[in-house]
MARMAR-192308 format. One record per residue (C-alpha): residue in one letter; residue number from 0; z, y, x. Coordinates in steps of 0.1 Angstrom, whole numbers. Layout:
SITE   balum   martor      zz      yy      xx
SITE       A      NUM       Z       Y       X
...
This chain:
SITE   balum   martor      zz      yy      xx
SITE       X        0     113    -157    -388
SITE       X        1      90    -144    -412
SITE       X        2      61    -167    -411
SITE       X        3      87    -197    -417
SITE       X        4      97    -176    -448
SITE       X        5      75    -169    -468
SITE       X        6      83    -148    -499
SITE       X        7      64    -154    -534
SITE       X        8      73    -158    -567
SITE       X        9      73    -194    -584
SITE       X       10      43    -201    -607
SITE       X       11      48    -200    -645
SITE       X       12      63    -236    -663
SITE       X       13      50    -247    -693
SITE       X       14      76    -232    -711
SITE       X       15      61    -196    -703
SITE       X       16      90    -186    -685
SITE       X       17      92    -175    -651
SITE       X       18     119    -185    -630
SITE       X       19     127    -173    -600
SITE       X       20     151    -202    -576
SITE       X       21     160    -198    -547
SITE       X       22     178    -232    -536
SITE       X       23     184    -226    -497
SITE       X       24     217    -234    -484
SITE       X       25     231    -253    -514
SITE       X       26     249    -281    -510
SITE       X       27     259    -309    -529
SITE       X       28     297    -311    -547
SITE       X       29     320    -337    -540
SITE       X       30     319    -366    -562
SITE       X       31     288    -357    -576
SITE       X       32     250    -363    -575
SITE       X       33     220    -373    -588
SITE       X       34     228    -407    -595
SITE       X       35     262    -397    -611
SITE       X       36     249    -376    -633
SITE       X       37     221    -400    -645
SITE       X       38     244    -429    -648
SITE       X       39     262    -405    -670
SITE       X       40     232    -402    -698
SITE       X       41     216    -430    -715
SITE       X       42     181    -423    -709
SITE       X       43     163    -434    -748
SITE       X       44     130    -453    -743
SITE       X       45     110    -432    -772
SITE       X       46     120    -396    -788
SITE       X       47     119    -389    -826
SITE       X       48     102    -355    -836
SITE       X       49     133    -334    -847
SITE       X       50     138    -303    -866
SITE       X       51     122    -272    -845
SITE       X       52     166    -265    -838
SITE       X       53     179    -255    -806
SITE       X       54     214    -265    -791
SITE       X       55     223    -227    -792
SITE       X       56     218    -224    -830
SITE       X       57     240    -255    -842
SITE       X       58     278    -245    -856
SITE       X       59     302    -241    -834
SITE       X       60     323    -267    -855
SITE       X       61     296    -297    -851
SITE       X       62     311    -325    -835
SITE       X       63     289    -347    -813
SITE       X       64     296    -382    -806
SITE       X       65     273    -381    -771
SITE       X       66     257    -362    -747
SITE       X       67     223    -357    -754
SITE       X       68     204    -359    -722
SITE       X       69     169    -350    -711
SITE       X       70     147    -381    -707
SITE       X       71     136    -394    -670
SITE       X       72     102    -379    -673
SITE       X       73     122    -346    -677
SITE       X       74     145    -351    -650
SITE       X       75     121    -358    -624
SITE       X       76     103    -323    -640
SITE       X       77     133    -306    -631
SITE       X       78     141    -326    -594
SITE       X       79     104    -315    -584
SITE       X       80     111    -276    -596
SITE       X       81     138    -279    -574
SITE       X       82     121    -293    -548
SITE       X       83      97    -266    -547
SITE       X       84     118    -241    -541
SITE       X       85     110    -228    -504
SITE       X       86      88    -257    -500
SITE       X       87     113    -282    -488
SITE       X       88     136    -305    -503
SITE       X       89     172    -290    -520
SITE       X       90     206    -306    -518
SITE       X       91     218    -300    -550
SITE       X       92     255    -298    -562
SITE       X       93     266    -310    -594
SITE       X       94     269    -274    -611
SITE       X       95     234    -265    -603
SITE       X       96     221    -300    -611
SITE       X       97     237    -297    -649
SITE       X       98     226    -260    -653
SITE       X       99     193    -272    -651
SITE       X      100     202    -297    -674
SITE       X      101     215    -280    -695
SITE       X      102     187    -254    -694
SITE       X      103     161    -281    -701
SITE       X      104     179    -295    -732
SITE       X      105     179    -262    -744
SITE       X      106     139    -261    -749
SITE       X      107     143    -299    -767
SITE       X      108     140    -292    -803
SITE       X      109     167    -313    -824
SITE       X      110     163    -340    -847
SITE       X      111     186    -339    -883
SITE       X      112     220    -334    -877
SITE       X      113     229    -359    -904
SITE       X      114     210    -382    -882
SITE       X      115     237    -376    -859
SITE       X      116     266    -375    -880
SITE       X      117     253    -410    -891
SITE       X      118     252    -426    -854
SITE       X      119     285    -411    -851
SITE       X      120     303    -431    -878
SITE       X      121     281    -465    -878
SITE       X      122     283    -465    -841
SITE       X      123     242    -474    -841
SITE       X      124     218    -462    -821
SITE       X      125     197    -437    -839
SITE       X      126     159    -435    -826
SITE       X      127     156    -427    -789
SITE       X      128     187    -410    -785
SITE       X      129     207    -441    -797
SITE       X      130     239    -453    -772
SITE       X      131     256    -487    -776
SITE       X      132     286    -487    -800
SITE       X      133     315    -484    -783
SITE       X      134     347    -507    -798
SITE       X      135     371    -497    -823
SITE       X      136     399    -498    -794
SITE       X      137     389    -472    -775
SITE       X      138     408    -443    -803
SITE       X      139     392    -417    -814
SITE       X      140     358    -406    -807
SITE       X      141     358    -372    -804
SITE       X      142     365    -369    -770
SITE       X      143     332    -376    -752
SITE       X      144     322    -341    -770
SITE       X      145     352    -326    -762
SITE       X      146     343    -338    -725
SITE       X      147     307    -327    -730
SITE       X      148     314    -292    -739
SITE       X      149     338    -291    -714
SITE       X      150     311    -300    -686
SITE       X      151     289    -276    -697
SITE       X      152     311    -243    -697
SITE       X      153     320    -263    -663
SITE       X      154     284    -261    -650
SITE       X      155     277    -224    -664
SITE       X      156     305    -214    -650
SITE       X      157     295    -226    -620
SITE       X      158     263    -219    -621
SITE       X      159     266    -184    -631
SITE       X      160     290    -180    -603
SITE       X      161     261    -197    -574
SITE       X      162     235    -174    -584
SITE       X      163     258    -147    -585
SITE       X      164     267    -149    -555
SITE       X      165     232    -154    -538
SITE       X      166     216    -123    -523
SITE       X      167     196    -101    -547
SITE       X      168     214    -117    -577
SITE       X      169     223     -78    -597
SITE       X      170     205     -54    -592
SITE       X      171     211     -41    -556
SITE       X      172     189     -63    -530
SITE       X      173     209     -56    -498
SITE       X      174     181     -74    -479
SITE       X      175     153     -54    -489
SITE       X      176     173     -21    -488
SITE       X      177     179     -32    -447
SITE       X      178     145     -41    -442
SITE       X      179     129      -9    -455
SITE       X      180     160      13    -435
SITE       X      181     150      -5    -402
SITE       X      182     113       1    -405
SITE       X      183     119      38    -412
SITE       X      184     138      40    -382
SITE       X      185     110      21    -365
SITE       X      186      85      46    -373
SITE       X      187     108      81    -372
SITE       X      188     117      68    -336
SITE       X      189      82      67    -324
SITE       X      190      68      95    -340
SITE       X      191     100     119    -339
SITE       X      192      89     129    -302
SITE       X      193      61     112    -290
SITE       X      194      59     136    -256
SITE       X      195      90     120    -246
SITE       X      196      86      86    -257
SITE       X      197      94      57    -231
SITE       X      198      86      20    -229
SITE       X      199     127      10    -242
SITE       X      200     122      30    -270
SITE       X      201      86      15    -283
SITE       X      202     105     -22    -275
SITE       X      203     136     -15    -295
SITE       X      204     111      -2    -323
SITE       X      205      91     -32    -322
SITE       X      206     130     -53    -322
SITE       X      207     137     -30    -359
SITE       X      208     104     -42    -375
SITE       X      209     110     -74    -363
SITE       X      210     144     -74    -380
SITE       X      211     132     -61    -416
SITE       X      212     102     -85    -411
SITE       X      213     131    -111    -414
SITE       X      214     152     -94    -439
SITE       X      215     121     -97    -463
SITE       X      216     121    -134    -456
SITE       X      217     159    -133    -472
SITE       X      218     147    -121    -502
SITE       X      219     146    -149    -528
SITE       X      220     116    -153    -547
SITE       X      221     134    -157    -579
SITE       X      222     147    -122    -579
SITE       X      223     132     -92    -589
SITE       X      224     130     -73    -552
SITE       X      225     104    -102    -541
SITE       X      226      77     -83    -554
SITE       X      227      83     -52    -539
SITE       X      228      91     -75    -505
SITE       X      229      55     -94    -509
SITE       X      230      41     -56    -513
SITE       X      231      60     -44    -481
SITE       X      232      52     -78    -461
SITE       X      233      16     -70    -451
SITE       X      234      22     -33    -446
SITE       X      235      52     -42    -418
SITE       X      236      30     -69    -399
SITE       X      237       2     -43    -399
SITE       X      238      24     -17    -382
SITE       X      239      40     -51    -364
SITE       X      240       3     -62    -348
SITE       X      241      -2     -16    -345
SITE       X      242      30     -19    -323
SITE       X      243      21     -43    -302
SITE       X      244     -15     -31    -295
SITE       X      245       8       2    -284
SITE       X      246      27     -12    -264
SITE       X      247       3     -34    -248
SITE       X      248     -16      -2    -235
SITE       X      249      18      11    -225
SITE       X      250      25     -23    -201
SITE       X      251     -16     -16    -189
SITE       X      252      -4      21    -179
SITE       X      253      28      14    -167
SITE       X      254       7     -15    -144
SITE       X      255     -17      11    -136
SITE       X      256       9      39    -123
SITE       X      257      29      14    -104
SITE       X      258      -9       2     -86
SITE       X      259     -13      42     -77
SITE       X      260      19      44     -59
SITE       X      261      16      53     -26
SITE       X      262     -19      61     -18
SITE       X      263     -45      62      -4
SITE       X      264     -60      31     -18
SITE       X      265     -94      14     -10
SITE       X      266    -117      17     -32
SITE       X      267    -119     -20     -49
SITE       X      268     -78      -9     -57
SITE       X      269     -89      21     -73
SITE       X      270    -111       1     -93
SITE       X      271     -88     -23    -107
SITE       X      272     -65       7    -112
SITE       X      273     -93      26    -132
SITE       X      274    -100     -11    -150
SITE       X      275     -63      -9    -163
SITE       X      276     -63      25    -175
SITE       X      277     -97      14    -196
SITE       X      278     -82     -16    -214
SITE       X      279     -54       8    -220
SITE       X      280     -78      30    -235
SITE       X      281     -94       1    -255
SITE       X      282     -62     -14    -269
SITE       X      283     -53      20    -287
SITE       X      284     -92      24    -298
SITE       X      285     -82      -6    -319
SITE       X      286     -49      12    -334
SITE       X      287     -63      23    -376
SITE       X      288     -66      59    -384
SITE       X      289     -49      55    -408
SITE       X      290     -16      39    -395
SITE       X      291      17      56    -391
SITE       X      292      13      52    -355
SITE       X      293     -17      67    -351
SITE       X      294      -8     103    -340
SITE       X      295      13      84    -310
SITE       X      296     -19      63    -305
SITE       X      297     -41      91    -301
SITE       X      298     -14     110    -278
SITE       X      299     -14      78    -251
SITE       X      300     -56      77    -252
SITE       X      301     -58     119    -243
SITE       X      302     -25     113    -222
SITE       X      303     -43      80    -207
SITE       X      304     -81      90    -206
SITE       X      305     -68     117    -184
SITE       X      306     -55      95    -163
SITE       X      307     -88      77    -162
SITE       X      308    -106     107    -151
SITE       X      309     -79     112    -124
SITE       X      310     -85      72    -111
SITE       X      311    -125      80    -113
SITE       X      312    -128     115     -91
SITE       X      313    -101      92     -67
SITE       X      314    -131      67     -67
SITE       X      315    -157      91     -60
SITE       X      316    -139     109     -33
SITE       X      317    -134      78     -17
SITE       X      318    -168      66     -17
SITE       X      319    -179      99      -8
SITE       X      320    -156      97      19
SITE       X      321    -169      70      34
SITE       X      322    -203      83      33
SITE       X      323    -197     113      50
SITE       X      324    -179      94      77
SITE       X      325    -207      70      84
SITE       X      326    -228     102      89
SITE       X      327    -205     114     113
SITE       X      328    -206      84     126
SITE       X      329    -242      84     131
SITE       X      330    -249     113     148
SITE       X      331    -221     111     170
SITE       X      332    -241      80     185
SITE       X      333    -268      97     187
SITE       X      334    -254     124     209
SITE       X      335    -236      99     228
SITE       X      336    -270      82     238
SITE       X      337    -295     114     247
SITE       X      338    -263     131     266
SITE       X      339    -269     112     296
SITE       X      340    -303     122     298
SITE       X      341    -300     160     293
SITE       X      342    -321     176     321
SITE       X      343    -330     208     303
SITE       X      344    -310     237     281
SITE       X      345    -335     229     251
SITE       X      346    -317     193     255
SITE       X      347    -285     208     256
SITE       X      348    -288     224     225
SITE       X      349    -304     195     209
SITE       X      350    -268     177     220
SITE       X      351    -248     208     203
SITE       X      352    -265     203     170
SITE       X      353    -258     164     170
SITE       X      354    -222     173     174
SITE       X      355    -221     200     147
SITE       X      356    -240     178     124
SITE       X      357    -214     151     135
SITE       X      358    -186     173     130
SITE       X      359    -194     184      98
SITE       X      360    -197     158      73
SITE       X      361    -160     152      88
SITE       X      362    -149     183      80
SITE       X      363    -153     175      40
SITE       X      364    -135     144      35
SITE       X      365    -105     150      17
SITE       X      366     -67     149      21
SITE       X      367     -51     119       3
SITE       X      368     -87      93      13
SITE       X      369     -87      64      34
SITE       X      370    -110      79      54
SITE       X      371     -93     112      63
SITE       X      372     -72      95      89
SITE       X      373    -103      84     107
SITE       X      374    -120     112     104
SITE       X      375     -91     130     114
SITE       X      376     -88     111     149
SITE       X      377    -127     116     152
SITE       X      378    -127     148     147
SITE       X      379    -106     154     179
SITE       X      380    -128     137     198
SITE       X      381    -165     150     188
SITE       X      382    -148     185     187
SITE       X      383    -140     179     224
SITE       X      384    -176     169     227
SITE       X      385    -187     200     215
SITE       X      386    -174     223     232
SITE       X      387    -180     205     265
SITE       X      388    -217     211     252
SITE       X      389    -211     245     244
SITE       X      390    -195     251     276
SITE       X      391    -223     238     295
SITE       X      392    -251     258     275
SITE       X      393    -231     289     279
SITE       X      394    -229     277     316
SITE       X      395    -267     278     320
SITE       X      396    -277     302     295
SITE       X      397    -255     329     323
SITE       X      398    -273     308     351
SITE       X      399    -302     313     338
SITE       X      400    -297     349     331
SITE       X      401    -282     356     371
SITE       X      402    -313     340     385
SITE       X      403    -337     358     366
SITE       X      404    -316     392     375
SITE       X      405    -322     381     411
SITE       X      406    -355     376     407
SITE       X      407    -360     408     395
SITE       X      408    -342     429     424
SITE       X      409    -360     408     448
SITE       X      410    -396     422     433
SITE       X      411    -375     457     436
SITE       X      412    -367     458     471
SITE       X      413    -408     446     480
SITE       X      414    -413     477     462
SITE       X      415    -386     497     486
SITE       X      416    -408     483     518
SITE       X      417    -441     492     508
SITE       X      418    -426     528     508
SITE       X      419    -406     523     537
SITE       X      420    -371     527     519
SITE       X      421    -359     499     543
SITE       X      422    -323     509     534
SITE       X      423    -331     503     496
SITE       X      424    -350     474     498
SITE       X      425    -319     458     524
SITE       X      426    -298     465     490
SITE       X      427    -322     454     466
SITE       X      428    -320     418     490
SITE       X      429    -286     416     492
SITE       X      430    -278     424     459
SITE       X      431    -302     395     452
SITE       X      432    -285     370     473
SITE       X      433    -252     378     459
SITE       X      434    -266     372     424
SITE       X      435    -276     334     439
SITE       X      436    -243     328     453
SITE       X      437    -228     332     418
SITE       X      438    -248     302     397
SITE       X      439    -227     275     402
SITE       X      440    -241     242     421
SITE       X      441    -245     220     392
SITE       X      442    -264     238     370
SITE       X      443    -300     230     361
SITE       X      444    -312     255     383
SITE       X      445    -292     247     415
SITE       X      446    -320     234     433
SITE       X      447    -345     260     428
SITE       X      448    -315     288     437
SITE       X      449    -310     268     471
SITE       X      450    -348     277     481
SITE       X      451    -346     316     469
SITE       X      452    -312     313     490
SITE       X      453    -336     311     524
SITE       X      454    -361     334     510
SITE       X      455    -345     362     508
SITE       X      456    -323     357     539
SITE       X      457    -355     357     559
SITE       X      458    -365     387     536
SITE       X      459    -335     409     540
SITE       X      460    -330     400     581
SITE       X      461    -369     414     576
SITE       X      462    -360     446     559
SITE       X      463    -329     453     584
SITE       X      464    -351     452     619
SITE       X      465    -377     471     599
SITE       X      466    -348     493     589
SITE       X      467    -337     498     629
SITE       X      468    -371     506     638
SITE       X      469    -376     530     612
SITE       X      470    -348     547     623
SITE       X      471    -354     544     656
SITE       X      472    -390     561     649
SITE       X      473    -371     586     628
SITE       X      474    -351     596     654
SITE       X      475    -382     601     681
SITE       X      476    -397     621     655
SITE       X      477    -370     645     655
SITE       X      478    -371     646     694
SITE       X      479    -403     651     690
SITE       X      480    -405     678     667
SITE       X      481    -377     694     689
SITE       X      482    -399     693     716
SITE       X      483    -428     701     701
SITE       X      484    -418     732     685
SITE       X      485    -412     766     691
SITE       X      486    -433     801     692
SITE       X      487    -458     789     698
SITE       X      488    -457     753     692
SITE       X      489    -463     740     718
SITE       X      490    -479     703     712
SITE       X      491    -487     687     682
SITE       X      492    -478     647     678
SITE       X      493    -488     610     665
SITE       X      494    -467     576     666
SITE       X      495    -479     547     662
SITE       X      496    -467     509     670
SITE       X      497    -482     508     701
SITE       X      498    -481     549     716
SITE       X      499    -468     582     714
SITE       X      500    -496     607     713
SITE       X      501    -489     642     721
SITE       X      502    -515     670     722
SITE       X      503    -509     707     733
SITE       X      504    -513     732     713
SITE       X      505    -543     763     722
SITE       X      506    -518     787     722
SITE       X      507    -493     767     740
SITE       X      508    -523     764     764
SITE       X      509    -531     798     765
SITE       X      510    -495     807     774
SITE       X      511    -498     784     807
SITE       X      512    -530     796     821
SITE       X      513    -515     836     814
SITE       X      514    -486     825     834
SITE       X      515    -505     816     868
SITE       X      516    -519     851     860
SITE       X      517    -487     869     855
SITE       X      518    -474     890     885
SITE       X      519    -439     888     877
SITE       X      520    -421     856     895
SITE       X      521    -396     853     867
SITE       X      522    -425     853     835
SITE       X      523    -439     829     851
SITE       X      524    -412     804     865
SITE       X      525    -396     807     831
SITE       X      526    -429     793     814
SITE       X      527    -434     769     840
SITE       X      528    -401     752     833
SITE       X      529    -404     749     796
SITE       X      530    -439     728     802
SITE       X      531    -415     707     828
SITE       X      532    -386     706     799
SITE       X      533    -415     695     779
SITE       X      534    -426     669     799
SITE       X      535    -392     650     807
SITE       X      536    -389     651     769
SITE       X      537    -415     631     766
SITE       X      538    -409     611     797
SITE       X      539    -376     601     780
SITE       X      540    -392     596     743
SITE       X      541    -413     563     759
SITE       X      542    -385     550     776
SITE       X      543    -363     555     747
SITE       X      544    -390     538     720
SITE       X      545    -403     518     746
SITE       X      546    -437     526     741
SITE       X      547    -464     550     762
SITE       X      548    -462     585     759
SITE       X      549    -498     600     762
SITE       X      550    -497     639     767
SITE       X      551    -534     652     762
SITE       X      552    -547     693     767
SITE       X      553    -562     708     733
SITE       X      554    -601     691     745
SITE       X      555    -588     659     742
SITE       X      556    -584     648     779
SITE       X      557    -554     630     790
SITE       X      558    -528     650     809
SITE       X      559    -500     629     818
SITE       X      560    -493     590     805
SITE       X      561    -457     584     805
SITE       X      562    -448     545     805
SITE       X      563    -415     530     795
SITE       X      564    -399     524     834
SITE       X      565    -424     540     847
């Protein structure tokens, strides 16, 4: 991974020149090593100060006798370079170990080469590069040179072929060039349509900058592409640490739409739900403004704060809910309590305004709440309430409307007696004791219809004899007028409850006394039996009316008194 590789340029040796190594994965060729190659150079306890000459600039036709090799203090210069290359130890091969070698003895300046040419033919050590002389046997000397030289193009060649084939080597950095084409494909994928974006495709941008995060970590820090890698390091964590922010909000909101399946949900659900949706919120508040990923951020916080609004009106409703169902709840108690005691219509319209204030707070609670199945159920049963409430005011508001209709013809036909319109007033009762028949017996007013019931019973059985006899005096009258009448009338007439008074008239009078005078049988027999006529008339008038008949002369005194049966 990247934070087990870093990438950073080595610091400058004392040479002034930078070197760039990058040592990882070399391993050590066989039959060669450290020790090999030191046992191979005589290390010389002092060094002379030689002529400011490098190996390179000696003639190619100078013949050495030995190898000169770097001292130990230079060695170990070199084995601790090495060492520090990616901060851990390096197995080094032979090639690599004698490049450095080499590379080193380059930057020793060189002492006389008569010096040399001298050691070479005495076979003496000369100052701290002198060797032990080898014996005249062993032919001729040239060859360790031979041998030297030989090593060396060796090494280079090796060498030159190691680093050329490490990454980075020419100019081309096949690392960096992956690593900058996978975080542009990161960052086109989430921004190319950030409507349609899903949770995969955030993850599999996050895997891309992972993977050029770790294809700047191959980089070496010897070659030129690790400074534009160190540059591109920080930027690719920062959209790294933006991604995740991201697509921690997205895990929040996909938590939060999974909760809000399925509802309705209490309102501590609705809660954590709206909870979610907030540290959704608050974990793209912390994306920069200035990222790459910022337009996507700001999309998911409108996208989500929507959301958030949804979650909170779902939390009002269902705390509003529940208040409005309490109310119900409430009221419908009350009711229940003061029905049983409703002895009046005022208290039965008190009961239908519990109801209605029962009913409605039901009535706004929402689809979609926990509530609305509750208040669904209740509402059944307080609208039953209701209108067994209404049913019963309407039932005594029309009872109460029939009895005082009753009332009122009653007063109507004790109107019809006092003018002796019996036959009016026996409707007016009748149609007063129908109206009583019709209010049903368990009204509020049953009671007080039971005792108007007898009244006007007795009233209208009243009005009926009074009727008869009216009629029957009515009839008497006419039979008394008929009898009465005539040219000239003959008696005048009075009825009263206990007699029949009947007076003769002057003329009438007059006409009897003529006839006892009259000379002619037929005048007068023909008067004499109209006053009989007369007379049996009112004989039968008091038997028929059961009362006297009292026949008096035009002075006042009594003629005949007809009794009934008599």
């Amino acid at each position: 991974m990247l934070e087990d590789n870093p990438v950073a340029p080595l610091p400058d040796e004392a040479s002034g020149e930078v070197r760039h190594e990058h040592a990882t994965g070399a391993s050590t060729a066989p039959g060669s090593s450290t020790a090999d190659l030191a046992a191979a150079v005589a290390k010389p306890e002092e060094r002379e100060t030689l002529p400011e000459t490098s190996v390179r600039d000696l003639p190619e036709t100078l013949v050495m006798d030995e190898v000169v090799m770097i001292d130990q203090g230079t060695e170990r210069e070199i084995g601790e370079r090495a060492a520090n290359i990616d901060g851990q130890e390096a197995d080094w091969s032979a090639s690599s170990r004698a490049l450095l070698v080499v590379a080193s003895v380059e930057d020793q300046p060189l002492t006389d080469l008569t010096a040399y040419q001298q050691e070479a033919e005495t076979g003496e050590p000369l100052g701290l590069y002198a060797e032990e002389p080898e014996p005249e046997s062993q032919g001729w000397r040239g060859w360790p040179v031979l041998m030297a030289i030989g090593l060396v193009c060796v090494v280079s060649f090796g060498g030159s072929l190691f680093l050329f084939t490490r990454p980075c080597a020419l100019r081309s950095c096949q690392p960096l060039e992956l690593a900058e084409r996978l975080q542009a494909q990161a960052i086109t994928q989430v921004n190319a349509d950030i409507y349609g974006l899903t949770p995969a495709d955030l993850v599999q941008a996050r895997q891309q900058l992972l993977r050029a995060i770790d294809a700047l970590g191959e980089v070496p820090r010897w070659s030129e592409a690790a400074q534009t890698a160190n540059r591109l390091l920080p930027e690719y964590r920062a959209q790294l640490k933006t991604l995740d922010l991201i697509i921690a909000a997205q895990d929040k909101a996909t938590a939060a739409a999974q909760r809000s399946q399925n509802p309705p949900h209490p309102v501590a659900e609705w809660k954590a739900i709206h909870a979610l949706w907030q540290a959704a919120i608050a974990s793209l508040a912390k994306v920069p403004q200035t990222s790459e990923l910022a337009p996507l951020a700001e999309h998911k916080r409108v996208e989500y704060q929507v959301n958030l609004n949804a979650i909170a009106q779902r939390i009002r409703q269902e705390q509003e809910s529940d208040r409005h169902l309490a109310t119900a709840q409430r009221a419908a108690a009350a009711a229940e309590s003061r029905q049983a005691y409703a002895s009046t219509l005022a208290d039965w319209q008190e009961l239908a305004t519990l109801w209605e204030s029962a009913i409605r707070p039901l009535q706004l609670i929402p689809s979609g709440t926990i509530a609305h199945g509750m208040a669904t159920d209740r509402l059944l049963y307080y609208q039953g309430k209701l209108n067994t409430v209404r049913a019963r005011i309407t039932q005594e508001e029309s009872a109460a409307a029939t009895y005082r209709k009753a009332v009122r013809l009653a007063e109507q036909a004790k109107a019809h007696e006092r003018q002796n319109l019996w036959s009016k007033a026996i409707n007016d009762w009748q149609a007063a004791r129908a109206l009583l028949q019709e209010i049903p017996p368990d009204t509020l007013l049953a009671a007080q219809v039971q005792s108007l019931m007898s009244t006007y019973d007795q009233a209208m059985r009243s009005a009926q004899s009074n009727w008869v006899a009216f009629n029957n005096l009515q009839n008497l009258r006419n039979d008394l007028e008929q009898a009465c009448g005539g040219q000239p009338r003959r008696c005048t007439y009075s009825v009263s409850a206990t007699a029949i008074t009947v007076t003769l008239t002057p003329d009438y009078e007059a006409t009897l006394h003529t006839a006892e005078r009259l000379q002619s049988e037929l005048v007068r027999v023909e008067i004499l039996n109209q006053w009989q006529a007369l007379d049996f008339t009112l004989q039968s008038i008091s038997q028929n009316a059961g009362i006297p008949v009292l026949v008096y002369d035009s002075t006042g005194s009594l003629l005949v008194n007809h009794t009934p049966n008599g």
